[in-house]
N, C-alpha and C positions, 0 to 999 in steps of 0.2 A: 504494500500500500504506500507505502512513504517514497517508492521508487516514482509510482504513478504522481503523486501529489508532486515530486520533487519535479518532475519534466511539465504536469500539470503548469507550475508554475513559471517554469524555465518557458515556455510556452508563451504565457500571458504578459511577462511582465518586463524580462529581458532584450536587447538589444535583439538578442539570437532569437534563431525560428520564424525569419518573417523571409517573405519568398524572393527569393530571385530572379532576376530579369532572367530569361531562357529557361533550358532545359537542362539535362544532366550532360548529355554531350556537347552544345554549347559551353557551360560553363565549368564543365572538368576540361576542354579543351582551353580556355581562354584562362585561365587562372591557372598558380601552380597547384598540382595537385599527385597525389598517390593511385590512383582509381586506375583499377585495372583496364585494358584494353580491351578484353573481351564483358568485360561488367558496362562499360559506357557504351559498346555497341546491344548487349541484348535490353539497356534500360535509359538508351538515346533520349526519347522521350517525357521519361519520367519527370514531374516536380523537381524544383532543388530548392531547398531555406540555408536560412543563413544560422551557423548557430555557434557562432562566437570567434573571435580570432588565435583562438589555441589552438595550434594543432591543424590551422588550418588548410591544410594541402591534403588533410584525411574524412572520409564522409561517414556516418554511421546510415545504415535502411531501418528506418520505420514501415511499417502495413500491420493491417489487418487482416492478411490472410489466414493464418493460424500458427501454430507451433509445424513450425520444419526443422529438420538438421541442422543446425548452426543458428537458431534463431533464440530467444528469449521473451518471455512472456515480462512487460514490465508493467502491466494492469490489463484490465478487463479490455481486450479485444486491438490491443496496442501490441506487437514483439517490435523487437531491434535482432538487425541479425537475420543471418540464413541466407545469404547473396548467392552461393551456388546454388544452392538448391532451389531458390527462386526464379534466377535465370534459369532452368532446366522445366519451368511451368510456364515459363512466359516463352519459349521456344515450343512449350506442346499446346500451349492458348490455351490453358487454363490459368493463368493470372497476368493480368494485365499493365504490360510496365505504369502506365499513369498513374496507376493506384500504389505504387512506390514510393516514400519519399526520403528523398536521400537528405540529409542534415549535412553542410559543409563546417568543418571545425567544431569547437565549444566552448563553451566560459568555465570560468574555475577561479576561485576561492581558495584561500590559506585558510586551515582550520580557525572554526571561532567566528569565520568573519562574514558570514551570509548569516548565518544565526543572529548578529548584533545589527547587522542592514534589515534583516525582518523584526527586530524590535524595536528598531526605531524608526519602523515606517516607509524604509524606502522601496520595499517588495511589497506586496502583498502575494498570500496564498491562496490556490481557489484549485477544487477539486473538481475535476471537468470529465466528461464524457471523451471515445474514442471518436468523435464524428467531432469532435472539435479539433482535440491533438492532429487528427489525420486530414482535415479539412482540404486539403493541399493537396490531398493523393486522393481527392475524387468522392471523399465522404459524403454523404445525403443532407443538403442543408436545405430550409425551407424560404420561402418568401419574403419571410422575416429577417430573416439574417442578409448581414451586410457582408459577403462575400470576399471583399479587398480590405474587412477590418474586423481579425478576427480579436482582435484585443480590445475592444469597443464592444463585441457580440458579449465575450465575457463578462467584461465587466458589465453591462449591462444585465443579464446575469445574475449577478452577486447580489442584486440590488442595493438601495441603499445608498451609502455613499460612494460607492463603485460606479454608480450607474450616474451619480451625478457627475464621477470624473470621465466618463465616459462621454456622456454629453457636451461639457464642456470642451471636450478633444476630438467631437467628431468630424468626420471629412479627409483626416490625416488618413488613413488610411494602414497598413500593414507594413508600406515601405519607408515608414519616417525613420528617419536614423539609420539609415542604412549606409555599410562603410566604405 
């Protein structure tokens, strides 16, 4: 649970995880990067976000497809992981590269110190559905949601006073701050 809450909010509130201009072959081509050669041709297509500048030349895959070989289960209906074995269903068209989403880099903290930025305000937490986390890779959103702003969808959301900084921030959309 606290794996989910932690990306939950990595999600919502951090610089990281907000989408990129292209695709995964576009921008594993145009950036530096690790991504194998054969992984950027079977998932060309796919979403790419942005999720921090550590590490950034390496991708982690998100989907909801299920538990495969190589994959990991980090909440309800969310793995990371399983790249071969994914691309081996997405060449027999049973999974769909768009429903991919590849995460470029990540953010990180010295112990102690996301713990003392969440009590003093500067995160907030919010425990969210996979059709939000995945939003990017093709999840089910309805009429109501703001599609280019899924950090506004949340916090709206949360209600409350989430929903008023929401308000106040809307029209920026998913790619504010982008580096």
């Amino acid at each position: 649970a606290s794996l989910c809450l932690s990306l939950s909010f990595l999600l919502l509130y951090l610089p990281p995880l907000r989408p990129m201009s292209g695709n995964l072959m576009q921008v594993a081509s145009e950036t530096e990067s690790n991504m194998d050669l054969s992984l950027k041709l079977a998932f060309n297509a796919a979403p790419v976000t942005y999720g921090g500048p550590v590490q950034a030349e390496d991708y982690s895959l998100l989907h909801g497809y299920g538990q495969v070989e190589g994959s990991r289960k980090l909440c309800p209906g969310v793995f990371v992981g399983g790249s071969e074995e994914l691309m081996n269903e997405v060449r027999l068209g049973s999974f769909r590269k768009e429903e991919a989403l590849f995460v470029k880099g990540h953010a990180a903290w010295v112990p102690g110190q996301l713990s003392r930025e969440i009590a003093k305000g500067v995160w907030y937490t919010a425990a969210v559905s996979s059709d939000f986390i995945l939003r990017y890779a093709g999840a089910p959103t309805t009429t109501e949601d703001n599609k280019d702003d899924l950090w506004s969808d949340i916090l709206t959301c949360m209600g409350g006073k989430h929903a008023d900084i929401a308000s106040q921030n809307s029209g920026r959309g998913d790619m504010r701050m982008m580096p």
